[in-house]
N, C-alpha and C positions, 0 to 999 in steps of 0.2 A: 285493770287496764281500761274499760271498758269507762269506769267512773273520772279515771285521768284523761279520758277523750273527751267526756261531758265538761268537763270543770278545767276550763283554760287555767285557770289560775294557779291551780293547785300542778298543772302539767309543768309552769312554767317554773312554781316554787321547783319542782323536784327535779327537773331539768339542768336546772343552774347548781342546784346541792351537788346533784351529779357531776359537773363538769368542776364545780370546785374540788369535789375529791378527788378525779383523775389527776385535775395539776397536782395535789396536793402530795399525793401519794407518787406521781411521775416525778417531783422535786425531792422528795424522800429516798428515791432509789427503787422503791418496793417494785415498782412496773415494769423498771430496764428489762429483764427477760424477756418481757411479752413486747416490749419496743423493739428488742432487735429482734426477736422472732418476727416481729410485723414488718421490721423495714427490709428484710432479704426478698420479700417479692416487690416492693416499691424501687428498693434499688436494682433488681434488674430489670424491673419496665423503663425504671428511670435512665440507665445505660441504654438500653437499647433504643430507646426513644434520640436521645441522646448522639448514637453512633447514627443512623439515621439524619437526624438533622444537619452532623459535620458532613456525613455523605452528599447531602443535596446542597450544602452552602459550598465543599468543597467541590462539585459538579458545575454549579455555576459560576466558581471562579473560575476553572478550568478552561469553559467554554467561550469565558472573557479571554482568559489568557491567549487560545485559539484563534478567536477571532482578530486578535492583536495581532500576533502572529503571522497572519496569512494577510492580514494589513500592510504589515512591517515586508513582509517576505517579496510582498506584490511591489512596494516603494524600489527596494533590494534591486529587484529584476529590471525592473523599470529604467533607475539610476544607472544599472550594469550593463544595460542595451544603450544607454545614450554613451556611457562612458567607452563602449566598443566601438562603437560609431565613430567618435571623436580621434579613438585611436587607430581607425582604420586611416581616416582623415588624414590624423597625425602622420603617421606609416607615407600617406601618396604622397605629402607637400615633403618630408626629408628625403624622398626617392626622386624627386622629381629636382629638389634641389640638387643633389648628390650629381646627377646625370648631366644636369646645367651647367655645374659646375667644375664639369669634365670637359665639357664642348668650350668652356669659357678658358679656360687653362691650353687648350688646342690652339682654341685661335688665338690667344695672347704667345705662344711658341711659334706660332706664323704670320710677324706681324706685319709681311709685307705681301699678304693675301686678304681677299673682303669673305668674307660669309656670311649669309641667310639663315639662321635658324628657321625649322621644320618641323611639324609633328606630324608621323606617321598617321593616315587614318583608314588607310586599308592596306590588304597584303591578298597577293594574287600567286597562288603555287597550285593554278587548276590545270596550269598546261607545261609546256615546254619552257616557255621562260618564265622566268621565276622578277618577281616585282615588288615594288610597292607603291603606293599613291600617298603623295606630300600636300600638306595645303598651303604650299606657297607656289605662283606661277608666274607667268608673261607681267601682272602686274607688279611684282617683287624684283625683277631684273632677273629672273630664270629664265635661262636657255639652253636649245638642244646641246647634249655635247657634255656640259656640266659635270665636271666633280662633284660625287656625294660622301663625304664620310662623318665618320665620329670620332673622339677622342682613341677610339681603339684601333681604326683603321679604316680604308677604303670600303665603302660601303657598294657603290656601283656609279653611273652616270644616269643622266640624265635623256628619259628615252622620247618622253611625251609632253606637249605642254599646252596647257589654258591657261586662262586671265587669270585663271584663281588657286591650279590645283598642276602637279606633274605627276609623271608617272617615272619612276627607275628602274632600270634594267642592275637587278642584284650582280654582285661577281660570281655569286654561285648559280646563275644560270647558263645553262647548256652554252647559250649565244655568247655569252663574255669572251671576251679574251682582253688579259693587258699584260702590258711589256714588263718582265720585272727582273732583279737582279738577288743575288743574296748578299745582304751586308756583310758577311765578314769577308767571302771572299773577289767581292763583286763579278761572277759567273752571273750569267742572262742567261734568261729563257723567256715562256711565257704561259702564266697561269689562267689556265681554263677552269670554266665552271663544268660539273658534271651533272649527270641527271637526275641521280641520289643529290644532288645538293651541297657536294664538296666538293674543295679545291684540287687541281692538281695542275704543277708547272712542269712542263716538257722544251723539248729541244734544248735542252742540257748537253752541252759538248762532252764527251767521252774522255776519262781521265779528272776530270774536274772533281776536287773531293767536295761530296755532299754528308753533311752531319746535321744530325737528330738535332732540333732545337736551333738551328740556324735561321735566323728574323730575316723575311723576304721582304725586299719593298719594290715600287714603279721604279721603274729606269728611267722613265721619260720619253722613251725613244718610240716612234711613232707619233708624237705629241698629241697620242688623247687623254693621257693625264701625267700632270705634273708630277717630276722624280720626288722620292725620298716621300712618300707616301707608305706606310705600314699595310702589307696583304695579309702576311699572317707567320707561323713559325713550321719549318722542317719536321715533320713525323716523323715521314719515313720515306726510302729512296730504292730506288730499283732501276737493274738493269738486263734488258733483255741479250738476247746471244743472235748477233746478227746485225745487231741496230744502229743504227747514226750517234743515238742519242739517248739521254738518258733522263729518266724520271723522278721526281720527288712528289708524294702526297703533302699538299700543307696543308695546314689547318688555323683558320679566323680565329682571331683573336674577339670576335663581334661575333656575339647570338644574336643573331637573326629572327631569332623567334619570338625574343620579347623588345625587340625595335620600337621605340618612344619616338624616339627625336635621332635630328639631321643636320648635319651643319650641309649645304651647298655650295660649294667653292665659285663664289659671280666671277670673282676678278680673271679665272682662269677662266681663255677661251680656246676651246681645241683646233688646232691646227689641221687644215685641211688638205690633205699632201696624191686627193683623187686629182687636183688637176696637172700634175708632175706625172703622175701614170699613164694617164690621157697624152699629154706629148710625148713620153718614150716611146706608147703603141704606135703613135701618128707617125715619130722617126724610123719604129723600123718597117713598120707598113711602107714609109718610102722607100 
């Protein structure tokens, strides 16, 4: 060993001798045993090595795919908040149509009255009367007195007025009163507002049939608003033992509660019948 370290040459001769017999004999077969004996620990470094490498290439696709993902996901929500949006949008302009196009159908049924369109812009139910405030006023042709309704019915009159803005007295405030009749069998009374906020029409003559679902409207009579005006439909009816008269609850055809819009009736102007009381008191004062 010692003289093969000194003498390159002679290392290099037997080096190569060597490596020629190993092919020589690995070509012949003679070795195979000792080759697979050798390759059982090669092949499983080489596996393991191997499962490893699919691990960390398969880790970083992964963390690509994730990041895509929460890319994608973030687009998704993004797209889905403007698309809600759009459709909230959407949702106010067909509601808003829908609602217009009830008042527009009203007044084309009423074609020999003028109407104001109105939007609601506040609502007052902190005291006794019960309101609301329009942004049309004195410079719109609004005046005291005024018809307010909707495609659904009587809404109230007109209580308060500026250059820009009114205020209404609801029918379902305590102070309301209007003259009205029931359409089928045209019986009068008159529907007050209460303080809970419903209707009820009184002075109903005794023997008059009142029925469930019977459509009340204005009579006209007092002329603070024009007849054949929609109040609302028959509940329910009652009679006390003792009484003049007799009662029915009705109940609006109009929520009150989510009030948009207004039609104002200009053309109608209420008739003023305090100065006819004033000369009856002056006659019998004489």
């Amino acid at each position: 060993m010692r003289r093969l370290r000194s003498n390159p040459l002679l290392f290099l001769i037997v080096s190569l001798f060597t490596c020629f017999g190993l092919m020589f004999f690995s070509q012949s077969g003679i070795l195979s045993p000792l080759e697979d004996l050798a390759s059982i620990p090669l092949n499983v470094m080489s596996s393991f090595f191997n499962r490893i490498a699919l691990s960390v290439s398969g880790g970083v696709t992964d963390l690509t795919d994730l990041q895509n993902l929460r890319q994608r996901n973030a687009e998704l929500e993004e797209a889905l908040a403007q698309f809600q949006s759009e459709l909230v949008e959407l949702r106010e302009i067909a509601s808003d149509y829908n609602r217009l196009a009830e008042l527009l159908d009203y007044t084309t049924s009423r074609a020999n009255q003028e109407f104001v369109t109105a939007d609601v812009i506040s609502v007052d139910e902190s005291n006794l009367l019960r309101t609301i405030t329009i942004n049309r006023g004195a410079r719109d042709g609004i005046a005291l007195g005024m018809p307010v309704v909707t495609g659904q019915g009587l809404v109230g009159r007109i209580l308060n007025v500026s250059a820009n803005a009114s205020r209404v007295l609801l029918i379902t405030s305590r102070d309301s009163a209007v003259s009205a009749r029931l359409q089928s069998t045209r019986v009068e009374g008159s529907v007050q507002g209460q303080t809970a906020g419903n209707l009820r029409m009184t002075m109903i003559p005794l023997g008059q049939p009142l029925t469930v679902g019977d459509l009340v409207i204005t009579s006209g009579l007092g002329g603070n608003f024009p007849p054949d005006v929609i109040i609302g439909i028959v509940t329910s009816a009652r009679q006390f033992e003792f009484e003049l008269f007799q009662e029915a609850e009705i109940s609006s055809l109009i929520n009150f509660d989510t009030l948009e819009f207004v039609l104002v009736m200009t053309s109608f102007e209420p008739v003023d019948l305090s100065i006819f009381e004033q000369e009856t008191d002056e006659t019998s004062g004489n």
